[in-house]
C-alpha positions in Angstrom: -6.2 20.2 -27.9 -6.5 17.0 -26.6 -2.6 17.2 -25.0 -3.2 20.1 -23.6 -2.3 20.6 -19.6 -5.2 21.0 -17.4 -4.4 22.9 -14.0 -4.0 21.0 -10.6 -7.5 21.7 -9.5 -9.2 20.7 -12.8 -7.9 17.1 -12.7 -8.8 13.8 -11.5 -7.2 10.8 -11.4 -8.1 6.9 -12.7 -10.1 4.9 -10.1 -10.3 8.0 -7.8 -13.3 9.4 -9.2 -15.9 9.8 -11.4 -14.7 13.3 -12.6 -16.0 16.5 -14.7 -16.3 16.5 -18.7 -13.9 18.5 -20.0 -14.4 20.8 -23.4 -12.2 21.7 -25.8 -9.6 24.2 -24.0 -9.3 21.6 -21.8 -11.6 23.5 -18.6 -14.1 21.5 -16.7 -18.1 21.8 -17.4 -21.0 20.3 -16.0 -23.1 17.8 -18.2 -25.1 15.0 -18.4 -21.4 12.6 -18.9 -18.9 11.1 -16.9 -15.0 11.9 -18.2 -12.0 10.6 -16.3 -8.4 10.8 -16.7 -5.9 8.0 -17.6 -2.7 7.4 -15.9 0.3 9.8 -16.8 1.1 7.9 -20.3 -2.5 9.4 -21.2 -3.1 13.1 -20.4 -6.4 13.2 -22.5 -9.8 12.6 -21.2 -11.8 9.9 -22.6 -15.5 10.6 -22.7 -17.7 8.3 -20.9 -21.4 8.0 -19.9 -22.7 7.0 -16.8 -23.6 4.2 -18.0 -20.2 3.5 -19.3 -18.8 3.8 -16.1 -20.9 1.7 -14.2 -20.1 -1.4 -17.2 -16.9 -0.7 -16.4 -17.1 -1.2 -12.5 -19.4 -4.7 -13.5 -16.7 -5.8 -15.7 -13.7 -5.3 -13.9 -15.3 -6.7 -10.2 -16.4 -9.5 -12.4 -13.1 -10.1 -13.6 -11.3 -9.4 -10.4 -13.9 -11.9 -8.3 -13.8 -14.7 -11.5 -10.0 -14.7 -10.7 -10.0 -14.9 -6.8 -12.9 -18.1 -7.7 -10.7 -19.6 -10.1 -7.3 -19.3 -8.3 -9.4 -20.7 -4.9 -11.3 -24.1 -7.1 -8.2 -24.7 -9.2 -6.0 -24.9 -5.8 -2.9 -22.5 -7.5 -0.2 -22.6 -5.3 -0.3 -20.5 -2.4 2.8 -18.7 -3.4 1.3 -17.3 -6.5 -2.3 -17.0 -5.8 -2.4 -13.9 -4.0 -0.4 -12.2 -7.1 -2.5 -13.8 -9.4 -5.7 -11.8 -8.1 -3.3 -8.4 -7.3 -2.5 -8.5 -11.1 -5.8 -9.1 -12.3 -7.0 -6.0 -9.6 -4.4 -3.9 -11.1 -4.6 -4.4 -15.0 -8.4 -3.7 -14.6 -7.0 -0.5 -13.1 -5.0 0.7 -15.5 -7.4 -0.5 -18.5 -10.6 0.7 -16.8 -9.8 3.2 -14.5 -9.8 6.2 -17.1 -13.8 5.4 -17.6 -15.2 4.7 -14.6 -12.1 5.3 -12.1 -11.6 1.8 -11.5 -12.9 1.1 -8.0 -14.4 -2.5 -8.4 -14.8 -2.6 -4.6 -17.8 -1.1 -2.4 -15.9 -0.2 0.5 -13.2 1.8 -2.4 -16.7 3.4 -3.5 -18.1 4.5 -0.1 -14.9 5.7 1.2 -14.9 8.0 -2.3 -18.3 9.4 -1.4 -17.1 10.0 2.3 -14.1 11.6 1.2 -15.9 13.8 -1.1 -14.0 12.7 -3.9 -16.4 11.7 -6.5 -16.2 14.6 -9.0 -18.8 16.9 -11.5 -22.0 14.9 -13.3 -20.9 11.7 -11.5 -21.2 13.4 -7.6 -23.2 12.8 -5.0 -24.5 9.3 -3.4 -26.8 8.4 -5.6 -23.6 7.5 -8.3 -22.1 5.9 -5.3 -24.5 3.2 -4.7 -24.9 3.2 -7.9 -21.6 1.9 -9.0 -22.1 -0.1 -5.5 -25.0 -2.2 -7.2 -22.9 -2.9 -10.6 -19.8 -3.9 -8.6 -22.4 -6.7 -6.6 -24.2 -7.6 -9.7 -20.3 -8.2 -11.2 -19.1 -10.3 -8.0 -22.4 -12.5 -8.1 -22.2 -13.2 -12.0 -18.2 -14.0 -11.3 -19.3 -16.0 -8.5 -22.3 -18.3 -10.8 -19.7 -18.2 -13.3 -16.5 -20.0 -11.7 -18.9 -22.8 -10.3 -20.4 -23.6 -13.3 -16.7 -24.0 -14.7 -15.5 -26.2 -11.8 -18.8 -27.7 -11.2 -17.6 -26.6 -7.4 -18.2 -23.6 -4.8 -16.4 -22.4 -2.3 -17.2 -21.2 1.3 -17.4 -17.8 2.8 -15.9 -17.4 7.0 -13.0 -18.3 9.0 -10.2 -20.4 8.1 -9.8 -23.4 10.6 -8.4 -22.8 13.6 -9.9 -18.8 14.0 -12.7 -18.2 14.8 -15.1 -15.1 14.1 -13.2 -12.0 15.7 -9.8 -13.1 14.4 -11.5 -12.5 11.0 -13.2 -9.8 11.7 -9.7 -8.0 12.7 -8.0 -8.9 9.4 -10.5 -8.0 7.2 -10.9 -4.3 8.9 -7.1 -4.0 9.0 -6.7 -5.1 5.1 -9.6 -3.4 3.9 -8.7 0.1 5.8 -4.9 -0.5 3.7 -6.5 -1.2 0.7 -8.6 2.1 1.0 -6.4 4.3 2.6 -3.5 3.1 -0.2 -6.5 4.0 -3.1 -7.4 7.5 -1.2 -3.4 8.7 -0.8 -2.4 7.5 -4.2 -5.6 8.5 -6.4 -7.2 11.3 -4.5 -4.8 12.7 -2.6 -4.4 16.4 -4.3 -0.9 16.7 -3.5 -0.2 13.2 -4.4 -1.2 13.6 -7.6 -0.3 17.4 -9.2 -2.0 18.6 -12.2 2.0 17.9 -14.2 2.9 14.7 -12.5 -0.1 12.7 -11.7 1.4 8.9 -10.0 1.1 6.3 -13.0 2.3 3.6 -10.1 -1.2 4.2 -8.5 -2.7 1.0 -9.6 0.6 -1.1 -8.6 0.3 0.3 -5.4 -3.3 -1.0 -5.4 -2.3 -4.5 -6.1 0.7 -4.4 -3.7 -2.1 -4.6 -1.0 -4.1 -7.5 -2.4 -0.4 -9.3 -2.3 0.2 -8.1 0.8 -3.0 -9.1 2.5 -3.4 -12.5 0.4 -0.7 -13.6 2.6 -1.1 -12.1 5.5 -4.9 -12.4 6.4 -5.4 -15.2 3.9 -4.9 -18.2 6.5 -7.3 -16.6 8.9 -10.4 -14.7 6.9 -9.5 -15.9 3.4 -8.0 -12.7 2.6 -11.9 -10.6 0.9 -11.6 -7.1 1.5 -14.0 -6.2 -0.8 -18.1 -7.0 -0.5 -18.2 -7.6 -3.8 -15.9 -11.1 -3.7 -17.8 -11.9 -0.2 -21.2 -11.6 -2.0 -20.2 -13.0 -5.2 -18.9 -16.2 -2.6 -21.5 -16.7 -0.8 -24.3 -16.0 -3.2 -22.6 -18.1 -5.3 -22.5 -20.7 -2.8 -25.9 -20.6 -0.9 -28.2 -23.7 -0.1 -24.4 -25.6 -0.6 -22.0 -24.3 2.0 -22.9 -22.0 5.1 -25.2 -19.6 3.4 -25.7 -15.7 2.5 -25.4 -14.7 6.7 -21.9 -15.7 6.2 -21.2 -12.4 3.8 -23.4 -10.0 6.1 -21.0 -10.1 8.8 -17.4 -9.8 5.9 -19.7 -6.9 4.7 -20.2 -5.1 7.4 -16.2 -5.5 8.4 -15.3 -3.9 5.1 -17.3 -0.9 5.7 -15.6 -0.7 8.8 -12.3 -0.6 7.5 -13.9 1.9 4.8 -14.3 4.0 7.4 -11.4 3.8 8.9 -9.4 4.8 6.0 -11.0 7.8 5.3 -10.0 8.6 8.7 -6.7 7.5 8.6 -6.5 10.0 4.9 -7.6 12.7 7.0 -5.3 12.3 9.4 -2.2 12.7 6.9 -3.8 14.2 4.2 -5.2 18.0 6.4 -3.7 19.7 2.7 -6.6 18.3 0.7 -9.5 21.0 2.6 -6.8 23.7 1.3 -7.2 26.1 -1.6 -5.2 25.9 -4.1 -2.9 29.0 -3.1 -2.5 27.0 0.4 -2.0 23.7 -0.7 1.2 25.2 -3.1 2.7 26.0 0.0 1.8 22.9 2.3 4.4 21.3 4.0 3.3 18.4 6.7 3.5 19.0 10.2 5.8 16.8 12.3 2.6 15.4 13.9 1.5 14.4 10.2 5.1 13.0 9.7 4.9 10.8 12.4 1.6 9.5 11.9 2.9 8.6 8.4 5.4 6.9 9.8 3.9 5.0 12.4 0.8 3.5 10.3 3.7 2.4 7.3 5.4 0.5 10.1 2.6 -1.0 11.7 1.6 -1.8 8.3 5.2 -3.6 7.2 5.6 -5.4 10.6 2.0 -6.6 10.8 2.3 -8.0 7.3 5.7 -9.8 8.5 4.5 -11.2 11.9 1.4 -12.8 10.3 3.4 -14.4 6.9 5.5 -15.7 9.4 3.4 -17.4 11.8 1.3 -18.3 9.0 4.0 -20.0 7.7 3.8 -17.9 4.2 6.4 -19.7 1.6 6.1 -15.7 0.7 7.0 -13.8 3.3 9.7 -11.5 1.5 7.5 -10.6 -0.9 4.6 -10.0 0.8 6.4 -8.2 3.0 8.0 -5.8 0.1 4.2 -5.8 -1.6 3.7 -3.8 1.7 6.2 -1.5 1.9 6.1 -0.6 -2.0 1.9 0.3 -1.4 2.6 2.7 2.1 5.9 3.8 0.0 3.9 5.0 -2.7 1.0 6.1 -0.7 2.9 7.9 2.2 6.2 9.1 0.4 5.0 12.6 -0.1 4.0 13.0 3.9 7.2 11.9 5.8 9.6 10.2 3.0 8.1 6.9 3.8 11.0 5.7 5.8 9.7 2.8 8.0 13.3 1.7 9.0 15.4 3.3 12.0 18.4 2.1 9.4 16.9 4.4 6.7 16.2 7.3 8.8 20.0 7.1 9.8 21.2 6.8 6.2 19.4 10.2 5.2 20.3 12.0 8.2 23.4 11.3 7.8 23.7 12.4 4.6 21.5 15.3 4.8 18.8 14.1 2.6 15.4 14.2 2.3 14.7 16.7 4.5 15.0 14.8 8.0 16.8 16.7 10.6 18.6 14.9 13.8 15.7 15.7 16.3 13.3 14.6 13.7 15.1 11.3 12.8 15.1 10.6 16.7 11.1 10.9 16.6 10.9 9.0 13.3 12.9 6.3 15.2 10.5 6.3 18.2 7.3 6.1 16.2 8.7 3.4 14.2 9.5 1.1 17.2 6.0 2.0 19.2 4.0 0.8 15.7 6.4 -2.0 15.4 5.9 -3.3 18.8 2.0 -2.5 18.7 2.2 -4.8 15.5 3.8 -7.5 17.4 1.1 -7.3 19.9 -1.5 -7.7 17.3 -0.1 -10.4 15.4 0.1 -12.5 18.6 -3.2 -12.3 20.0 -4.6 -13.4 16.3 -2.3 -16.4 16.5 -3.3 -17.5 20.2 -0.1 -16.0 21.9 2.0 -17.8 18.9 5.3 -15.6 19.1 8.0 -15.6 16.8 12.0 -16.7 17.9 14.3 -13.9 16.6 18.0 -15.4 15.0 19.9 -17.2 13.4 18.0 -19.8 11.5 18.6 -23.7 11.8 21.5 -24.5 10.3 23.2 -21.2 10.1 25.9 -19.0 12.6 25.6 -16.1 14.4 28.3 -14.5 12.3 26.7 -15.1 8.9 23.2 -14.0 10.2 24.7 -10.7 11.0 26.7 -10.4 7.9 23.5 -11.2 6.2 21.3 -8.6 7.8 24.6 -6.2 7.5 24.5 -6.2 3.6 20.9 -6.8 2.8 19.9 -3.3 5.0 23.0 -1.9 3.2 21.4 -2.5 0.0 18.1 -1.0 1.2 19.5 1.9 2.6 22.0 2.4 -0.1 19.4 2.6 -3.0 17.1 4.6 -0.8 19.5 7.7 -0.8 20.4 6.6 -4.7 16.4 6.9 -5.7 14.9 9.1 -3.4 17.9 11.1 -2.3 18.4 12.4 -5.8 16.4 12.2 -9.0 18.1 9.8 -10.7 16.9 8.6 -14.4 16.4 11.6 -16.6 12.5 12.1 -16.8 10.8 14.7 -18.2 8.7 14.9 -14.7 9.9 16.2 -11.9 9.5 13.5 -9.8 11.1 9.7 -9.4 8.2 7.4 -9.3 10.2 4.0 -9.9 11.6 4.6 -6.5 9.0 2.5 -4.3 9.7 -0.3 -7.0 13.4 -0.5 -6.1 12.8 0.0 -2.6 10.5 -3.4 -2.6 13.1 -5.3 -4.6 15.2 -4.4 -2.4 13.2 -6.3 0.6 12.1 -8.9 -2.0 16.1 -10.0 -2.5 17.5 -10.1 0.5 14.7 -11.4 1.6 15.0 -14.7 -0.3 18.7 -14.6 -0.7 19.1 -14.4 3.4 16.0 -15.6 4.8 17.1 -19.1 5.5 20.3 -17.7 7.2 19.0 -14.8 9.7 15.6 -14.5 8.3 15.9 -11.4 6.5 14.7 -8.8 8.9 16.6 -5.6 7.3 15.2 -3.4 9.6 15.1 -2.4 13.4 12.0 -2.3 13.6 10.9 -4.9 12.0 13.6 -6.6 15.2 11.7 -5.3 17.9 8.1 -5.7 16.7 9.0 -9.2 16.3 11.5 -10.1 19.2 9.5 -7.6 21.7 6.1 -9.8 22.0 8.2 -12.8 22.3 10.5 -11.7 25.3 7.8 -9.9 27.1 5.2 -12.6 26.7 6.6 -15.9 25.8 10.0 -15.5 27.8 12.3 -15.2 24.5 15.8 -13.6 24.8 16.3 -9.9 23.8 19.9 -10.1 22.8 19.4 -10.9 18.9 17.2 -8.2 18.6 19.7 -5.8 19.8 22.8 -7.4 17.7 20.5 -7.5 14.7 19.8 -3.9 15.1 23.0 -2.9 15.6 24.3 -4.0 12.6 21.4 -2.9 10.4 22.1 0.4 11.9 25.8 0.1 10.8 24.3 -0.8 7.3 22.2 2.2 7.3 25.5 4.6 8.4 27.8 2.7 5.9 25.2 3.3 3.2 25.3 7.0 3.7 29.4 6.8 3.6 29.4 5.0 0.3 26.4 7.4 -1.1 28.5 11.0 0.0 31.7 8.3 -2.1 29.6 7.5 -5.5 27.3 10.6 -5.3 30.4 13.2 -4.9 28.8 15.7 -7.4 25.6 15.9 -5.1 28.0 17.1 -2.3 29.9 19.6 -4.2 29.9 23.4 -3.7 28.1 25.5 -6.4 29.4 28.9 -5.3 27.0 30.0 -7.8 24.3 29.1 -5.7 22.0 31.7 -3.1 20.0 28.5 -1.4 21.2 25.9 1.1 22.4 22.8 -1.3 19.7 20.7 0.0 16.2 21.6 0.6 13.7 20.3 1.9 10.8 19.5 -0.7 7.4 17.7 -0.2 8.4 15.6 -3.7 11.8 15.2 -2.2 12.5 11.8 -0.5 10.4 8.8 -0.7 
């Protein structure tokens, strides 16, 4: 019984909500307990009080804070520390999600409420401020806890030279990703179907702690949650600047709470469907294009700042981002944040893109990527960023660089999201967003002392526009660069039709087009 399927609108996902106990032929009931579901390598519900739940949320924000305290006291190298807290985030996740569903985060729990997402016994507000009060009592124990081991605290606010609206920018920015990846990976209906539920969820989760650790870490110290800015500052009061310091990081993170739930109503309209609608949903180009355009903005910001921070990270914080908004957005446009990528699988007639929507795609992606640009270089004090070769290297092997690291990106987009690739018994390819970020994460490294391992066209113009336009920079890099990652992305479609023949062949048998266009189709 306990392996049996529920149906799509019967199930809820770890650290989305709180959802309905479940009886034995598997259909929901009301009662006085809290069940929730594990990720896809556990279809059975694990029973779970409310008071179970609410440990859970102490425990894993006092884990999750205790490891942000320790990494900050012990001085871990800024390479790793980020990841070190994003790991910790995400095997609390996985471990705790199916009994309370994991949020260990305030803003994750208000923007649950808001969204309407909290399920059965454990509904309504009262359960969200609820687990809101054991996530703070779990960041202030953290926070007591890490100074007594390094007989030390640490300080809440602005990292020297920003000031107060630098941070506050940051921190709504980071926090609305952080929520907005939980909402479209967790809670999303469509994102998660009652046979194929998203066991990279929690990943996805951490991608943004990586992502923002980098970025925003130099200018806010990188909180996001109000838990870790209590816990701090608590922690830390009558020593360093004192509990106002927190009000203000609060109040941010609801802010960006808010903003997320916006942003997941913007591309998720399906989720106020029934269930005879939502099975035959497919996103409007508007929707398409708004997915696009926050996944760019998202991957450029995220660039511009590890950058200018001066990040010894930047390739992977940079494929942290794109791996989250890949998993969080794949479902709504294919997730392709890359005018290279959106050639490739026009090109080759995959994923569902046609040539007037590829040209839109494009557009979007290049207005975010600029607006990024923008952004990044009023929080740096009109610090822009010199697009080339780097020190040391030619012109020649910078392009050849970009030319086979966007190759390699576009390439094992069509191999992973263009087809199905490793047998699984579900229906979809989760591993894809993985790939994709490796992808960024190699030639990243392996070419980012020789043209800085852009790999995208986008990613060219949100970092060469702000620097022409306001700091007098030259243009022509940004429109060799492009050119060649554009090459890469048509190449890659060549060699794909070459190594993927049997995808291209005629089935005579066949009464449907060959390739159709599917919202689990593409990444």
């Amino acid at each position: 019984q306990a392996l049996r399927r529920t149906p799509p609108s019967h199930t809820a996902h770890a650290f989305a909500s709180c959802p309905l106990e479940t009886s034995d032929t598997g259909i929901e009931r009301a009662s006085g307990t809290c069940v929730a579901y594990a990720p896809s390598f556990h279809r059975f519900p694990i029973m779970a009080s409310k008071l179970s739940a609410l440990l859970a949320e102490f425990i894993g924000t006092y884990v999750l804070v205790f490891t942000v305290g320790c990494n900050a006291l012990s001085q871990s190298p800024a390479v790793w520390a980020p990841t070190s807290i994003a790991c910790a985030l995400m095997v609390m996740i996985y471990a705790l999600g199916p009994v309370s569903g994991g949020h260990f985060n305030p803003a994750v729990s208000l923007a649950i409420g808001l969204a309407d997402k909290f399920g059965g016994a454990c509904s309504g507000w009262d359960m969200v401020l609820a687990y809101t009060l054991a996530q703070l009592a779990g960041g202030i124990a953290a926070g007591f806890s890490y100074c007594a081991v390094f007989h030390a605290e640490l300080a809440l606010g602005p990292q020297a030279p920003f000031g107060w609206w630098e941070a506050m920018v940051v921190e709504v920015l980071y926090t609305a990703m952080l929520v907005f990846v939980v909402l479209s990976v967790a809670a999303s209906k469509r994102r998660n179907p009652g046979d194929s539920p998203n066991p990279f969820g929690a990943l996805a989760v951490g991608c943004v702690v990586v992502a923002g650790g980098h970025g925003a870490g130099p200018i806010s110290g990188a909180a996001f949650n109000p838990a870790v800015a209590l816990g701090i500052d608590i922690s830390s009061f009558g020593y360093a600047k004192g509990l106002p310091q927190c009000v203000a990081y609060m109040v941010w993170q609801v802010w960006g709470s808010i903003v997320a739930v916006l942003l997941f109503k913007l591309t998720r309209p399906e989720d106020d469907l029934s269930e005879s609608q939502l099975a035959i949903y497919q996103p409007s180009l508007a929707t398409k294009l708004a997915s696009e355009f926050l996944g760019t903005f998202a991957l450029v910001l995220s660039v511009g700042l590890n950058i200018l921070g001066k990040s010894a990270a930047t390739a992977w914080s940079a494929a942290a981002t794109l791996m989250c908004m890949v998993i969080a957005l794949g479902d709504v446009s294919g997730a392709h944040f890359n005018p290279a990528v959106t050639l490739a699988l026009v090109l080759s007639n995959k994923g569902g893109c046609s040539l007037r929507d590829g040209f839109l795609y494009v557009v979007f992606q290049l207005t975010a990527a600029v607006l990024a640009g923008v952004c990044y270089f009023g929080l740096y004090n009109k610090q822009s960023i010199a697009l080339g070769p780097q020190a040391g290297s030619s012109d020649n092997a910078a392009y050849f660089i970009e030319f086979v690291f966007t190759f390699v990106l576009a390439f094992v987009v069509l191999a992973t999201a263009g087809v199905k690739g490793i047998s699984s018994p579900l229906p979809r390819t989760y591993y894809l967003a993985l790939a994709i970020g490796a992808c960024v994460t190699a030639g990243g490294f392996a070419g980012g002392d020789v043209s800085g391992g852009v790999l995208n066209p986008a990613v060219a113009f949100g970092l060469a526009v702000p620097d022409v336009a306001l700091s007098g920079g030259r243009m022509c890099y940004c429109v060799l660069y492009s050119l060649f990652q554009l090459l890469a992305g048509a190449s890659a479609s060549l060699m794909f039709i070459g190594t993927h023949a049997s995808e291209f062949a005629a089935k005579p048998a066949r009464s449907t087009p060959l390739f159709v266009p599917s919202p689990d189709h593409g990444y």
